[in-house]
N, C-alpha and C positions, 0 to 999 in steps of 0.2 A: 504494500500500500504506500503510495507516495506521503511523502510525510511534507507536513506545511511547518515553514519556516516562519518566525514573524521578527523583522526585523526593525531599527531604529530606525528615522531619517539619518540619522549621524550614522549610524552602521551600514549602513545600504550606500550613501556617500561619504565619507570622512574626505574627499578631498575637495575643494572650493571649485576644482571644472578639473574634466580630465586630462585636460593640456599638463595638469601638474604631475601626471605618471610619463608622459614625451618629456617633458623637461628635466627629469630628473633619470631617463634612458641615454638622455645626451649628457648628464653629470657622468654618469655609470662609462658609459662606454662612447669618451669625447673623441674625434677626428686624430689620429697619431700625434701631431705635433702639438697637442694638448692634453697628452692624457695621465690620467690620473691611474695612483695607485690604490688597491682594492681601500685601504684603510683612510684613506684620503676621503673615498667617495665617504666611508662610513661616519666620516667626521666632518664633512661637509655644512657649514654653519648657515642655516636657511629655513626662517621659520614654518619652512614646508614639509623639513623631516622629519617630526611627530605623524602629520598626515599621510605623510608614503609609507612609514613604518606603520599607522594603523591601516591602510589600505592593504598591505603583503601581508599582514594577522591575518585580518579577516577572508580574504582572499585565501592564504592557505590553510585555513584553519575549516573553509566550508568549500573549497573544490573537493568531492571527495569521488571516487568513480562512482558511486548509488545519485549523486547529486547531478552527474554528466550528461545521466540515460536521461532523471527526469524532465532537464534543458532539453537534452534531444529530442524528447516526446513531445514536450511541448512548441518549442519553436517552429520545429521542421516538421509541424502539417501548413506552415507555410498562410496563415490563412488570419491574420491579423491586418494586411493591408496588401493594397496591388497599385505600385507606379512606373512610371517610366524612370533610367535608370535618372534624368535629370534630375528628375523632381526629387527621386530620393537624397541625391546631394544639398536639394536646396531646401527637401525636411529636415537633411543632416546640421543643417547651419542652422537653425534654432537650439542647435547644442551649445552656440557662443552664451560664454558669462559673460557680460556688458559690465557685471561688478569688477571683474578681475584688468586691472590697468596694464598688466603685462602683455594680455594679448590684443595685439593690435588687426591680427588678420584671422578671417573665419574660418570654417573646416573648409568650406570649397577653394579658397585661394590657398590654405596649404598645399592641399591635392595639387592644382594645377601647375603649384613651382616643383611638386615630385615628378610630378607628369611634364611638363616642359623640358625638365635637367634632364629625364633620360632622351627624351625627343632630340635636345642639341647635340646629344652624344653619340646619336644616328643607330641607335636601337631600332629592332622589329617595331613596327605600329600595334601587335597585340601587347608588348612589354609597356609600350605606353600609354595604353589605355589600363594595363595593370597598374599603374602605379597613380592612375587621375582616380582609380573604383578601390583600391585595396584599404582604404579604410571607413567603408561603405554600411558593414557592417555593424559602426559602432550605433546606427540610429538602435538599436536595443535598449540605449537610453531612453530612448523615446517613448521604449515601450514599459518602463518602471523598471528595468533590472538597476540592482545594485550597481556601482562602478566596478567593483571586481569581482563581476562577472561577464563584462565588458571587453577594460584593458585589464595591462597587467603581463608579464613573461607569462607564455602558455609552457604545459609541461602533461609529460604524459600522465595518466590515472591509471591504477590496478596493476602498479606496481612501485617500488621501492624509491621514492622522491630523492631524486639527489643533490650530494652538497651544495653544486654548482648554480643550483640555482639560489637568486638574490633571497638574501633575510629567509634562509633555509631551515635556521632553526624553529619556524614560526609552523613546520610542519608538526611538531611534536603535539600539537593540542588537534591536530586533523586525527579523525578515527578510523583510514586507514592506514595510518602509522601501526595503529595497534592490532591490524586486522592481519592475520595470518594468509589470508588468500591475495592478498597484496602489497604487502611489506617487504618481499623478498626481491630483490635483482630481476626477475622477469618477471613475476606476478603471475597473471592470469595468461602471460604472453608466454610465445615461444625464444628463442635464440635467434636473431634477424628476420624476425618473423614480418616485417615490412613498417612501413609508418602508416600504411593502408589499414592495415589492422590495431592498429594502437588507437586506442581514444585518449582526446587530447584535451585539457581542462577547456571548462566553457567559453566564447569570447565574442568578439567580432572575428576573429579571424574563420574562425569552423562555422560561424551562422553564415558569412559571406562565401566561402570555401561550396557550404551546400547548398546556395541559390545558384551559385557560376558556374558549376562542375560540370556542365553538358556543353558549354557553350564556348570554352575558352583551351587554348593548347594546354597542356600537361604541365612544360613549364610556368605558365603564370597560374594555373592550381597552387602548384607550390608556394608560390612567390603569396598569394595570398592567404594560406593555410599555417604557412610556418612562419612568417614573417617577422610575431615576437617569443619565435621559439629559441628565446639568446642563449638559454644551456647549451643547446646544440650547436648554435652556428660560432659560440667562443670560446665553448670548452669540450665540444664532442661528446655530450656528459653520455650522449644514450647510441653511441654508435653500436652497442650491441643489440638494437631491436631494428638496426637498419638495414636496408640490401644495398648489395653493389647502387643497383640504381636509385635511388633514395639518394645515396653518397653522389649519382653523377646529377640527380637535379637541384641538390642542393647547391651545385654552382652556379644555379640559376637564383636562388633563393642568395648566393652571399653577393650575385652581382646586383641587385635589387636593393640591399640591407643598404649600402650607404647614401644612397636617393632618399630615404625614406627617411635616416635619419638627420643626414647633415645638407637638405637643400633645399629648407625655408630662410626667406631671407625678409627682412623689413619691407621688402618693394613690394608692392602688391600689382597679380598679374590683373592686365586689362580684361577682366570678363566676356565683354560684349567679342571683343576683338576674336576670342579664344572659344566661343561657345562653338560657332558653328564646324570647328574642325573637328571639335570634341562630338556633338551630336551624330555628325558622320559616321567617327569610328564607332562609336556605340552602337551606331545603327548595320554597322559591317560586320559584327561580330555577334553580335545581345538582340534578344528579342523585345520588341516597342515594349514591352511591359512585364514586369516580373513581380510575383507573389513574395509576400514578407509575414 
């Protein structure tokens, strides 16, 4: 029986918008010629680190694999809303906090400076339409989830949580720590048993992963699916549940990471200018309308 959770508004969000878990993915893991040491990030003085460290509690403390299926069940009948992929961008931008003075540019002009960089870089046109849509899924705000169930490092479930992931000891109050069928190095899983078969904690990344899966190449799957899988792309934590090929599209997954993280910039792109290129591709790849 599916169990009901009842949570705070301060537990469901502890953070003030979730631009503050991206900002603090660029503290964690800065551009080479800035970066910082693991205890660096941990000491990092910003009245935001109370909030992040209550955002990875909560977050690890209630992704549990029983908590996965019941997201699963629910979201992916698919049947809460039906737009065009625009619109849903420009649902997506009622996600700006007008409170928070830091951010000066909305979710769609993010997108379109990650979508632009790879564009000048003379990337495929499906790579670039992955990087304008790949954080498409986070309207789940929209729909009352929690923030960490949102954002947040994704990490696999139904089996043994590892160090590598951030503020990891926040797993010891999650209750499959303590669960025998999933505590152990594979879990419920085999020995490379694929990343096909691993379920992956809740997010934007797997709600958007399983509306685009028919429609888009293999590598930008990836790219959207694993995209804040950082255990794996900076410390390999789980190459043991992966296959050769897993391992060769994750080069598509680590040429994507630094678009996504380091190429927002202050200038905001010209919308209008930029709409109808983008409309195009959407309409070359995605169908006029998809279910939410």
């Amino acid at each position: 029986m599916k169990k009901t959770m009842n949570f705070t508004e301060k537990e469901k969000n502890p953070l003030k918008s979730i631009e503050v878990w991206e900002d603090d993915v660029l503290i964690r893991y800065p551009e080479e010629k800035v970066k910082k040491s693991e205890a660096e990030y941990r000491n990092y003085d910003t009245p935001d680190r109370d909030t992040v460290r209550e955002f990875y509690r909560m977050n690890h403390k209630h992704q549990t694999y029983d908590f996965v299926q019941e997201k699963r069940h629910d979201f992916l009948q698919f049947n809460r809303k039906e737009m065009t992929i625009w619109g849903a961008m420009e649902f997506l931008n009622t996600l700006v906090d007008d409170s928070d003075p830091d951010i000066d540019l909305d979710q769609l002009q993010h997108l379109l400076q990650t979508a632009e960089a790879i564009r000048a870089d003379g990337h495929p046109d499906w790579f670039v339409l992955t990087g304008f849509i790949h954080d498409m899924g986070k309207i789940l705000c929209l729909f009352g989830e929690p923030q960490w169930a949102v954002v947040g490092d994704t990490f696999p479930v139904g089996c043994r949580f590892s160090d590598k992931i951030v503020y990891s000891e926040f797993f010891e109050a999650n209750p499959d720590n303590q669960d025998e069928r999933y505590n152990s190095k594979y879990g419920v899983y085999k020995p490379n048993c694929g990343l096909e078969n691993v379920q992956m904690s809740w997010g934007h990344d797997e709600y958007l992963y399983q509306i685009l899966k028919d429609y888009l190449p293999e590598e930008a799957q990836y790219m959207i699916r694993y995209h804040s899988f950082y255990s794996q792309h900076r410390d390999h934590a789980y190459d043991h549940l992966m296959t050769s090929h897993d391992h060769k599209m994750f080069e598509w997954v680590d040429k994507f990471n630094p678009y996504d993280l380091y190429s927002k910039s202050p200038k905001p792109p010209v919308i209008s200018e930029l709409k109808p290129y983008y409309e195009d591709l959407i309409a070359k790849y995605l169908p006029k309308t998809v279910k939410m």
